[in-house]
PADREN-127013 format. One record per atom (N, C-alpha, C): residue in one letter; x, y, z; atom name; chain. Coordinates in steps of 0.1 Angstrom, whole numbers. Layout:
% PADREN-127013
  r     xx     yy     zz   a  c
  A      X      Y      Z  CA  A
...
This chain:
% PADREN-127013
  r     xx     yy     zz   a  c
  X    415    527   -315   N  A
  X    413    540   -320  CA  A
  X    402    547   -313   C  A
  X    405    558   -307   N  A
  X    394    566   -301  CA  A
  X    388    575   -310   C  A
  X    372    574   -306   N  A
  X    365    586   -313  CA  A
  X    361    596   -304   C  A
  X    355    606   -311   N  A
  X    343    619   -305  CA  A
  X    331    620   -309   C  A
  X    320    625   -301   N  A
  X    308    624   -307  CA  A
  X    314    640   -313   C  A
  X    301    643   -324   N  A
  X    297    653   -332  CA  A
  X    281    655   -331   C  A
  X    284    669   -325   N  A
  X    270    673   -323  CA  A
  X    267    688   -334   C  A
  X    259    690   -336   N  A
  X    254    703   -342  CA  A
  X    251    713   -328   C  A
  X    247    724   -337   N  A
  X    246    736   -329  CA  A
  X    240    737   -313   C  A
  X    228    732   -320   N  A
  X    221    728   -310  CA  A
  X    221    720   -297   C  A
  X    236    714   -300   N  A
  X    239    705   -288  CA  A
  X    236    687   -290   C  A
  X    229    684   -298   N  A
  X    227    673   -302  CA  A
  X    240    662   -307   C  A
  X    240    649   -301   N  A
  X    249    643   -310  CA  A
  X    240    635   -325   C  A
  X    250    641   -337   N  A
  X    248    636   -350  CA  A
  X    255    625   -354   C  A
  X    266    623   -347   N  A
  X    275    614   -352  CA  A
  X    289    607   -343   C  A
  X    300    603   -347   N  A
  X    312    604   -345  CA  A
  X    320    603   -351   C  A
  X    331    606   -350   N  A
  X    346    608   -354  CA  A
  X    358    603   -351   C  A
  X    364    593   -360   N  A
  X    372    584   -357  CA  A
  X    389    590   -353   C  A
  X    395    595   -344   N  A
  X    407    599   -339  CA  A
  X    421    590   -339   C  A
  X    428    594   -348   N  A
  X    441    587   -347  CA  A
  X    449    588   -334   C  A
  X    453    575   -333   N  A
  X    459    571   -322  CA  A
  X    472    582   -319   C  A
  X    480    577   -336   N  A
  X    492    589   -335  CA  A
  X    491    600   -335   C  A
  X    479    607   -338   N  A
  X    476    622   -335  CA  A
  X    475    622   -318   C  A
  X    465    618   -312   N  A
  X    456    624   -303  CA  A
  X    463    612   -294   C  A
  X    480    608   -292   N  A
  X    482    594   -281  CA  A
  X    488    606   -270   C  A
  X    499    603   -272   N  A
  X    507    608   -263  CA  A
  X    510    624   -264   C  A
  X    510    628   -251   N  A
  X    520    643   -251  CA  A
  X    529    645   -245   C  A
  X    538    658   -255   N  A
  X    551    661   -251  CA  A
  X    551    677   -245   C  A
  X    548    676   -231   N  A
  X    553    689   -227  CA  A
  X    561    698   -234   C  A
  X    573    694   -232   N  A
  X    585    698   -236  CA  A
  X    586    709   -250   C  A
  X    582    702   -259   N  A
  X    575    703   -272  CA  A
  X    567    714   -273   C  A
  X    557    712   -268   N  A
  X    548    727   -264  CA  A
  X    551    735   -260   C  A
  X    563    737   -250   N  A
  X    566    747   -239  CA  A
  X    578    754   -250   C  A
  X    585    746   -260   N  A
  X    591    754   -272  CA  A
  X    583    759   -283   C  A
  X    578    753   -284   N  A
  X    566    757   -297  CA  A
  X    563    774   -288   C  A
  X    554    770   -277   N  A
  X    545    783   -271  CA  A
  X    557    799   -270   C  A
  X    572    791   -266   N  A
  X    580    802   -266  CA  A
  X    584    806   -276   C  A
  X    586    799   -287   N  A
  X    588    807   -301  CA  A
  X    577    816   -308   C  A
  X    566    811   -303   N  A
  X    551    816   -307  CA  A
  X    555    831   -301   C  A
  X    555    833   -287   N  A
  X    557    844   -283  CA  A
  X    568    856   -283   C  A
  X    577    848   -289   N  A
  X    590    856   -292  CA  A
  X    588    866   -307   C  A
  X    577    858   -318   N  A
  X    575    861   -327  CA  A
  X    567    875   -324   C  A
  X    558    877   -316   N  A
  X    547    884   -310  CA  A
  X    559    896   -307   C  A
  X    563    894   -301   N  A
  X    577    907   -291  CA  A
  X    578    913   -300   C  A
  X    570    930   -299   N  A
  X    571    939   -307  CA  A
  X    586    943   -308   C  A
  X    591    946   -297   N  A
  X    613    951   -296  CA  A
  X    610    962   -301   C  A
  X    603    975   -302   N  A
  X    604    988   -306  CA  A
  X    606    992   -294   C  A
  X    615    985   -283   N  A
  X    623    997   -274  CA  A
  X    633   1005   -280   C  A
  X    641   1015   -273   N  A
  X    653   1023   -278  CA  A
  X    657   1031   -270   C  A
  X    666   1027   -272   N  A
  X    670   1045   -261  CA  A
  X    683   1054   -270   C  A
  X    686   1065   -263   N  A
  X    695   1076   -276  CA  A
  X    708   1072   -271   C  A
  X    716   1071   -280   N  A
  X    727   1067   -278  CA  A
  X    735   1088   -281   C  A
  X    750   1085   -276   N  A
  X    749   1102   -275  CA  A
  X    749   1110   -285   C  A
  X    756   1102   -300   N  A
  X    752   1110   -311  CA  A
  X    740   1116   -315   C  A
  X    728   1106   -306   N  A
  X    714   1111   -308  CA  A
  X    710   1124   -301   C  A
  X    717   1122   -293   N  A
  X    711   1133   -276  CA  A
  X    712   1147   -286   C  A
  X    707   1157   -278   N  A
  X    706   1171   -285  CA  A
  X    712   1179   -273   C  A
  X    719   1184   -281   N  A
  X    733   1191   -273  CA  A
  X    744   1197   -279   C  A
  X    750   1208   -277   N  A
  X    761   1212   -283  CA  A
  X    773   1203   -282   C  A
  X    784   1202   -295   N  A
  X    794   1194   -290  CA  A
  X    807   1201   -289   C  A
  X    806   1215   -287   N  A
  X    818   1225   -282  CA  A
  X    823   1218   -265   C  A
  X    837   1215   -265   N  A
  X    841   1212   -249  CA  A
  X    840   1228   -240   C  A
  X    832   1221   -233   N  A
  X    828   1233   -221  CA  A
  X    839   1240   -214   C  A
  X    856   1237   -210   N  A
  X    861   1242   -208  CA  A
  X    876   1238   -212   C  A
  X    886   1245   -208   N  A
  X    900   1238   -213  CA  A
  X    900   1223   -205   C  A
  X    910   1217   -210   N  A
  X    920   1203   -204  CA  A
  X    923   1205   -193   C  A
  X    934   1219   -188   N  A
  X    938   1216   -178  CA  A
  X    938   1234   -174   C  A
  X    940   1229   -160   N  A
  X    940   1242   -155  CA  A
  X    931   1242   -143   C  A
  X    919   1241   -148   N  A
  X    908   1243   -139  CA  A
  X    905   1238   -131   C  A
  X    909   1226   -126   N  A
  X    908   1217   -112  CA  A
  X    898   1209   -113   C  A
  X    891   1211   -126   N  A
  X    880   1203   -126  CA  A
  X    884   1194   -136   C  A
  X    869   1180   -137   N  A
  X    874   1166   -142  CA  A
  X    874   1173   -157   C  A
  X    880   1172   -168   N  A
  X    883   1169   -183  CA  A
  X    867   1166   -184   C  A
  X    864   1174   -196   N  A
  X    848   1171   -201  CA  A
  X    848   1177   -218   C  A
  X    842   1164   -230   N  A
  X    847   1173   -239  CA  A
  X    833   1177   -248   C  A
  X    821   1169   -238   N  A
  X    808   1175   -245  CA  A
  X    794   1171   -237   C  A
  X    788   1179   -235   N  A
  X    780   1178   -228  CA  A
  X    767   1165   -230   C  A
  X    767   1158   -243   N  A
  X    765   1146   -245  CA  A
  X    770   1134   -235   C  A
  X    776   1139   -225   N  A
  X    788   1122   -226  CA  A
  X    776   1118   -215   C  A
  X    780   1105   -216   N  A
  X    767   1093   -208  CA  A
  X    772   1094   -195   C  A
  X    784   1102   -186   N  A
  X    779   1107   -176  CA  A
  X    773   1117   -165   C  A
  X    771   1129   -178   N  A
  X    763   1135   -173  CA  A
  X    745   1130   -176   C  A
  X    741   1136   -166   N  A
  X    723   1139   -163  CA  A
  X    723   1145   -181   C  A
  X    711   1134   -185   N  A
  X    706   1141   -199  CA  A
  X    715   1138   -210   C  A
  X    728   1129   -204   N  A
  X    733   1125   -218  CA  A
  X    732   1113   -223   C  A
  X    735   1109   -234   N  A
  X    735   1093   -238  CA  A
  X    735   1084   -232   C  A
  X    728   1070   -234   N  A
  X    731   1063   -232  CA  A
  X    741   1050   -239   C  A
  X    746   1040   -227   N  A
  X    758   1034   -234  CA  A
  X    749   1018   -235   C  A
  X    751   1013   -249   N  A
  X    749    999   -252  CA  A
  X    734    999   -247   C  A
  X    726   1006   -250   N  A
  X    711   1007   -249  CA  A
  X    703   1001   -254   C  A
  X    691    995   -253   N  A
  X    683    983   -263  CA  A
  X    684    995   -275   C  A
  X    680    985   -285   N  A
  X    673    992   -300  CA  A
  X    671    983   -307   C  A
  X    662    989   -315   N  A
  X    648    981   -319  CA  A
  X    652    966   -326   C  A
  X    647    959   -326   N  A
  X    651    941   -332  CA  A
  X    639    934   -334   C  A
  X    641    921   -337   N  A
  X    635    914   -337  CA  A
  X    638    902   -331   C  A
  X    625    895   -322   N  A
  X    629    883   -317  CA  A
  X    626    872   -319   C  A
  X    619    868   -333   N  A
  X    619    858   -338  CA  A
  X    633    853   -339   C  A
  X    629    840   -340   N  A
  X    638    830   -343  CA  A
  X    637    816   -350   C  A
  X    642    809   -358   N  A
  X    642    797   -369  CA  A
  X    632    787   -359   C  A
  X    622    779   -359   N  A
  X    617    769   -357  CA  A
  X    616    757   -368   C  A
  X    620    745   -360   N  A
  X    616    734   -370  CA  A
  X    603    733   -374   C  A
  X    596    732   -386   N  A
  X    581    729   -390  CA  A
  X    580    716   -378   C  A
  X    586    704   -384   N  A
  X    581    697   -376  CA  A
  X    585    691   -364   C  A
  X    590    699   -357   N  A
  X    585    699   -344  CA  A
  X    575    712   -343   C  A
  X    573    720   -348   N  A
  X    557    730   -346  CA  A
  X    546    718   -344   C  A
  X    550    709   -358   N  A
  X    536    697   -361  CA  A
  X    536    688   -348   C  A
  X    545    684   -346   N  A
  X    545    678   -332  CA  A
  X    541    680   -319   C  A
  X    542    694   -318   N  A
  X    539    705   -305  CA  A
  X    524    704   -308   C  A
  X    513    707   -324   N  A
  X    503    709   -325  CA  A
  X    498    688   -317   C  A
  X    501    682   -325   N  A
  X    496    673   -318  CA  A
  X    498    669   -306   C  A
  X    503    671   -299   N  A
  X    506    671   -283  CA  A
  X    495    682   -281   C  A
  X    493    690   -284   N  A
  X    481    702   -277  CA  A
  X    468    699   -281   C  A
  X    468    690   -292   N  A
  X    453    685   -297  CA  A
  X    454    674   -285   C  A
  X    461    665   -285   N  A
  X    460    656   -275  CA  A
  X    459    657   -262   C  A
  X    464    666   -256   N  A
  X    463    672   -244  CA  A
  X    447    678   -240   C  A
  X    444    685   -251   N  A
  X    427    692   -253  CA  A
  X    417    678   -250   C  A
  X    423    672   -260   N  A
  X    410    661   -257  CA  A
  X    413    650   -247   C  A
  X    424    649   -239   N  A
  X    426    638   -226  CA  A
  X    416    648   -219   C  A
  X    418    659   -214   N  A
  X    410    666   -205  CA  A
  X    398    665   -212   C  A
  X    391    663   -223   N  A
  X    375    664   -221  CA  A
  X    372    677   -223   C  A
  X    381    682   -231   N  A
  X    376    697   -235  CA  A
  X    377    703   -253   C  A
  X    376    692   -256   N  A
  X    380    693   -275  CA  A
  X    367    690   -277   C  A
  X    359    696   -287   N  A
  X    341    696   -291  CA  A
  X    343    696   -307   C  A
  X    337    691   -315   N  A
  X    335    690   -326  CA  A
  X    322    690   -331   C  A
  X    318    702   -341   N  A
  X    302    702   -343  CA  A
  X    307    696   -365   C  A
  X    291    696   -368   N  A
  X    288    692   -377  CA  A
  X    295    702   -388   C  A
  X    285    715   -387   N  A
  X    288    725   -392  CA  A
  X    286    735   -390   C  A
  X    294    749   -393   N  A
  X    288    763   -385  CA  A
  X    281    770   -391   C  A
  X    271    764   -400   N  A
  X    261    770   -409  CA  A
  X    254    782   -404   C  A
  X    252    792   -402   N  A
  X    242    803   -396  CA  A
  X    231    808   -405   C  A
  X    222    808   -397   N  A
  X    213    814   -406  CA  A
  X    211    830   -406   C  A
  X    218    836   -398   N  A
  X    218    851   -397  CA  A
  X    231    851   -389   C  A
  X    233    868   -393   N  A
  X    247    870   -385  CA  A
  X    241    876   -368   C  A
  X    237    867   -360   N  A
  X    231    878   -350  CA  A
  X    241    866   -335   C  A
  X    245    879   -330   N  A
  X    254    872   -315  CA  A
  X    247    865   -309   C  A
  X    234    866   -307   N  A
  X    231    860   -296  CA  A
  X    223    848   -302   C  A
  X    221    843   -312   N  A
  X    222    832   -317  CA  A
  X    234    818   -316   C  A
  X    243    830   -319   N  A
  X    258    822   -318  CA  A
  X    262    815   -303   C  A
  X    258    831   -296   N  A
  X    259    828   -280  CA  A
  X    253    815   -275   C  A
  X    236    813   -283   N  A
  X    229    805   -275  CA  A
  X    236    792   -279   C  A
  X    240    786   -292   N  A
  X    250    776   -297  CA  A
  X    258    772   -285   C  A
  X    263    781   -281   N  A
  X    278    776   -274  CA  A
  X    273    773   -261   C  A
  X    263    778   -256   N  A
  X    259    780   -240  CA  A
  X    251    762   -245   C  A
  X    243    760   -253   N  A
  X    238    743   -259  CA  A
  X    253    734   -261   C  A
  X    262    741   -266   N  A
  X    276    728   -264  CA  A
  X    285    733   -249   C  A
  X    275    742   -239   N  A
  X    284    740   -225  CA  A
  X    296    748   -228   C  A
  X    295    753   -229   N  A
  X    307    763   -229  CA  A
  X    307    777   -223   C  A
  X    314    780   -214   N  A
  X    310    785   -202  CA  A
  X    322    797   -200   C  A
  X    334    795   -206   N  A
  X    346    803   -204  CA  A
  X    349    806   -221   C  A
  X    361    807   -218   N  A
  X    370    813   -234  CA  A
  X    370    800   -243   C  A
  X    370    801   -257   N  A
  X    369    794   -265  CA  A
  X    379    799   -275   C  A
  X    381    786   -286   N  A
  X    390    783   -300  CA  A
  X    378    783   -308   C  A
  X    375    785   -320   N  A
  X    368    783   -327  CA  A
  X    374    781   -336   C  A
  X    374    766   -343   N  A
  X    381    765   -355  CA  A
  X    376    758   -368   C  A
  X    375    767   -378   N  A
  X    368    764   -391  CA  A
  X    377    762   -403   C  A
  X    369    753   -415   N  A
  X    378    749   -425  CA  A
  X    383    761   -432   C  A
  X    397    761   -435   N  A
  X    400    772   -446  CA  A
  X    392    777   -457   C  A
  X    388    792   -462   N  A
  X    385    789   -468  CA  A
  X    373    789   -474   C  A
  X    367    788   -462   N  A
  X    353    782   -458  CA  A
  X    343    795   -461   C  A
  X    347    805   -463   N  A
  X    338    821   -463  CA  A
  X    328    821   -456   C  A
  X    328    818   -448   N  A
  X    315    817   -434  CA  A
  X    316    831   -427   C  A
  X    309    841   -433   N  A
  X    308    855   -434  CA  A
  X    300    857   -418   C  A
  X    288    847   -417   N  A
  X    278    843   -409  CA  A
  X    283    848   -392   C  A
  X    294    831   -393   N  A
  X    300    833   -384  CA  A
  X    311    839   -378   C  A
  X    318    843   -388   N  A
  X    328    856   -384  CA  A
  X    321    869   -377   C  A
  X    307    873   -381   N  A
  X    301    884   -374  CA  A
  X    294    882   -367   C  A
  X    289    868   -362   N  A
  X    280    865   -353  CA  A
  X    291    867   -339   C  A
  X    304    864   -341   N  A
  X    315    855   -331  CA  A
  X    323    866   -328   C  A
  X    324    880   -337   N  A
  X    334    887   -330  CA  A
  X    335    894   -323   C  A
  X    318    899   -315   N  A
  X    316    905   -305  CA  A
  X    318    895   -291   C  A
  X    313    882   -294   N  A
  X    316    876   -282  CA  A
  X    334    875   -270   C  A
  X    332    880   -258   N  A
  X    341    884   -252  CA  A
  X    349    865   -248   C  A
  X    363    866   -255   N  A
  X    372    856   -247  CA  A
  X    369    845   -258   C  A
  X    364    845   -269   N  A
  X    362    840   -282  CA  A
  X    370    841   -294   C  A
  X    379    836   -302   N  A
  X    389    840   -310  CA  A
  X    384    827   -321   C  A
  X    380    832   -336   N  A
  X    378    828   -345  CA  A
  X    393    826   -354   C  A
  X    397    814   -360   N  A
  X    409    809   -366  CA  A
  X    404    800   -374   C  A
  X    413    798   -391   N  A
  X    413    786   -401  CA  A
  X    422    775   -395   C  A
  X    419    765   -398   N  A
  X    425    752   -396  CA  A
  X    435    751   -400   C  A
  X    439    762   -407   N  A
  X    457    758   -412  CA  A
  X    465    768   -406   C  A
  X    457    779   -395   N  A
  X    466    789   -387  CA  A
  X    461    783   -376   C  A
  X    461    776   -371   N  A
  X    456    771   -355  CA  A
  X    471    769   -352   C  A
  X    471    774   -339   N  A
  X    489    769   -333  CA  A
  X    487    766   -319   C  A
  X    498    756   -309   N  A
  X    500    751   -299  CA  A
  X    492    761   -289   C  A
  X    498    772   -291   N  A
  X    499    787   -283  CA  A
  X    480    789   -278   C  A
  X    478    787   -292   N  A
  X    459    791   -295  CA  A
  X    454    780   -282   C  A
  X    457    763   -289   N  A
  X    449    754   -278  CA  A
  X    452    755   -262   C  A
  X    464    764   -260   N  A
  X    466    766   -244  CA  A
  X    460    778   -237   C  A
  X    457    784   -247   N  A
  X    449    800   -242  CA  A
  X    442    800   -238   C  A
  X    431    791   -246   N  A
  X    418    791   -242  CA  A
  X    411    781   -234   C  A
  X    403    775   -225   N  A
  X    399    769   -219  CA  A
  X    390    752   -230   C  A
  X    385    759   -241   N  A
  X    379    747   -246  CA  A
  X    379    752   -263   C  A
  X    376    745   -273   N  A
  X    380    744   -282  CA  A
  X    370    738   -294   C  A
  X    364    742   -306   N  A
  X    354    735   -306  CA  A
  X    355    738   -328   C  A
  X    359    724   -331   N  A
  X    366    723   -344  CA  A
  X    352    721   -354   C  A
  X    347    726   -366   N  A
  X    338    720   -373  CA  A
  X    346    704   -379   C  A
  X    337    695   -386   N  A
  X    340    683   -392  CA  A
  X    349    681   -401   C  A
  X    349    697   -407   N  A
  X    358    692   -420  CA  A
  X    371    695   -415   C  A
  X    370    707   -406   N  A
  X    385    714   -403  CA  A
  X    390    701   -396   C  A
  X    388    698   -389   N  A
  X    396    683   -376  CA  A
  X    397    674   -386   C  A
  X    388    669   -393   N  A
  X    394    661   -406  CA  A
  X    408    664   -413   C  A
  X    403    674   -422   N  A
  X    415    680   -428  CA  A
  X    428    679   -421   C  A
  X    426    684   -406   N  A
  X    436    686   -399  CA  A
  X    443    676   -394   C  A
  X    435    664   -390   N  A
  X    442    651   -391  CA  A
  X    451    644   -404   C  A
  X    446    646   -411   N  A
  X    452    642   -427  CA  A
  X    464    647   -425   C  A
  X    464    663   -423   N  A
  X    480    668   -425  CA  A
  X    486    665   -417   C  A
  X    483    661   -404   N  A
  X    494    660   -392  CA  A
  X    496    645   -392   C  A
  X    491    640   -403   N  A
  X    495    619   -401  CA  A
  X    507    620   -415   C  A
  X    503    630   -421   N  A
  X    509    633   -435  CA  A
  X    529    637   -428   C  A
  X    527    643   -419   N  A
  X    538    647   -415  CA  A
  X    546    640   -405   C  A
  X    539    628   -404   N  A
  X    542    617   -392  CA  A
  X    557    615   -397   C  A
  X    566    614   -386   N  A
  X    580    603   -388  CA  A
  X    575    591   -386   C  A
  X    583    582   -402   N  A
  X    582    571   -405  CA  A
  X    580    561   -393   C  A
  X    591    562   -383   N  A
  X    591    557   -370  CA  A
  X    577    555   -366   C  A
  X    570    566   -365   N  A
  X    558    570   -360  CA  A
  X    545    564   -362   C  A
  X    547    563   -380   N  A
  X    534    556   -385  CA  A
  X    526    542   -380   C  A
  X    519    538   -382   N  A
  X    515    522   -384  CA  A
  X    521    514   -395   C  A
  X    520    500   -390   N  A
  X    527    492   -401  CA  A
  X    518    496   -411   C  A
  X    500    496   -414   N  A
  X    499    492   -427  CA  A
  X    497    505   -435   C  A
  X    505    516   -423   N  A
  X    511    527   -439  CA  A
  X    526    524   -445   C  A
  X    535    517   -433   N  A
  X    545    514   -439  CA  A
  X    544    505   -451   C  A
  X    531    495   -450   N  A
  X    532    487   -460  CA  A
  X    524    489   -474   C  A
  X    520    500   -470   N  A
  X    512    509   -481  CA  A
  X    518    517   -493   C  A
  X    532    524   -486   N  A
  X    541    530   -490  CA  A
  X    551    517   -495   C  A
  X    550    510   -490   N  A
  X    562    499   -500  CA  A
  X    556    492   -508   C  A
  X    543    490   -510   N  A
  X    539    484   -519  CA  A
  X    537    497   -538   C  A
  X    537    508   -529   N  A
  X    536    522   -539  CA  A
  X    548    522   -544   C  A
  X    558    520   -537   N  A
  X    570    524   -546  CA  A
  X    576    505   -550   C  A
  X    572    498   -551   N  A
  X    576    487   -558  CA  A
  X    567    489   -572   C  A
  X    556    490   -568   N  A
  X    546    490   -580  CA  A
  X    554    504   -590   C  A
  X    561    512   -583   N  A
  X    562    523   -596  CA  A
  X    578    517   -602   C  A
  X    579    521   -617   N  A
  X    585    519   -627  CA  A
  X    604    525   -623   C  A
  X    612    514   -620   N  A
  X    626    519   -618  CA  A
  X    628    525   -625   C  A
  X    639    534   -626   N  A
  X    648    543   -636  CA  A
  X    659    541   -640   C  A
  X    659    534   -650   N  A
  X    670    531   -658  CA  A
  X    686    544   -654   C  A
  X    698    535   -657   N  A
  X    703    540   -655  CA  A
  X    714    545   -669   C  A
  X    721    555   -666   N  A
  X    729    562   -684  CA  A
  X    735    548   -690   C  A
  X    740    536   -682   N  A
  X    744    528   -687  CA  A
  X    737    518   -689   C  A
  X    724    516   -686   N  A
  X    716    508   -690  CA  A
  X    713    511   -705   C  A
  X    709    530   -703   N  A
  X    704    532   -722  CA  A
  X    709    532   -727   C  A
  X    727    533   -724   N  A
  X    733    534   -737  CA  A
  X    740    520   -739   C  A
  X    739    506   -732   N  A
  X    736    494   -737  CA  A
  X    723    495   -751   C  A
  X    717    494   -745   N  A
  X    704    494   -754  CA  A
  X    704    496   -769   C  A
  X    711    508   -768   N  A
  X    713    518   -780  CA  A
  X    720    510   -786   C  A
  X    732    505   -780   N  A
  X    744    496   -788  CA  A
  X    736    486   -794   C  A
């Protein structure tokens, strides 16, 4: 099992943190590269449009007779081939979201947590306690954990850290997020990433919580069978109405 140190603001290590293997093992490109495109398909505002001819503004009296005139048949100045008329089968407005599996989302997140920390760029502090909301406090924090480019900041749900929301939102290339909206998309954006103790906790709990069975260790498999031997079968309609008799 691999860990991380945990350092406070200051840059100090306080501690470590013990990292699941099935979180933080392997990654799946693949995985991510769907996750990040459904992320961004969600994003695609689609308020293009263009006028189709009933939209156009224009008289719809036909400009001259049928026949006679040697010229082509025209029966309104709308038509999509004249200059200034309709268009034919034109975007209009949609949406481009589309269905994703949860878990493959949960899969894509652990493949991006794992990927964060093979490279040496996943930070974990104690706590983001502030003692005032002032930026350049915050600033000096991050410049003490090395941090040098764009960052994730990610805090426990919940958490009402008023402190740090206003200390962090002037900082440029810095995006503040709860532990239960962090997505694949977030850990690729930014260069480095830096979780307090509870949120990565928490976070691990849910993404082992979501593991396929396949996936787990034996002694949750054997954890889980010993939970459901220990609980009480359920009789069945012909069991009770033996009984009864």
């Amino acid at each position: 099992m691999a860990t991380i140190d945990i350092h406070d603001l200051s840059g100090r290590k306080v501690g470590t943190f013990d990292l699941a293997d099935e979180i933080f093992g392997a990654v799946n490109e693949d995985l991510i590269w769907e996750a990040v495109k459904h992320y961004r398909a969600g994003q695609h505002r689609g308020t293009h449009a263009t006028k189709a001819r009933w939209q156009v503004s224009g008289s719809g009296k036909k400009l001259w007779k049928q026949k006679g005139t040697g010229r082509a048949r025209i029966g309104s100045i709308r038509s999509p081939l004249w200059r200034h008329g309709g268009t034919v089968h034109g975007p209009v407005p949609r949406s481009y979201d589309y269905a994703f599996p949860r878990k493959k989302l949960l899969g894509a997140l652990r493949s991006a947590l794992a990927a964060k920390f093979a490279d040496g760029k996943l930070i974990v502090v104690n706590t983001f306690e502030l003692k005032d909301s002032k930026t350049k406090a915050f600033r000096a924090a991050l410049d003490a954990l090395k941090v040098d480019k764009t960052v994730l900041v990610v805090d426990a749900p919940n958490s009402g850290n008023r402190n740090l929301e206003l200390s962090s939102r002037n900082i440029h290339g810095l995006e503040l997020v709860p532990g239960n909206e962090v997505h694949p998309f977030h850990l690729l954006k930014y260069d480095r990433v830096i979780f307090s103790h509870p949120a990565i906790e928490k976070l691990q709990v849910t993404l082992k919580d979501s593991l396929p069975k396949r996936q787990r260790k034996p002694e949750e498999h054997e954890e889980g069978a010993k939970k459901a031997s220990a609980a009480p079968r359920k009789r069945t309609r012909h069991e009770k109405a033996a009984e009864v008799a």
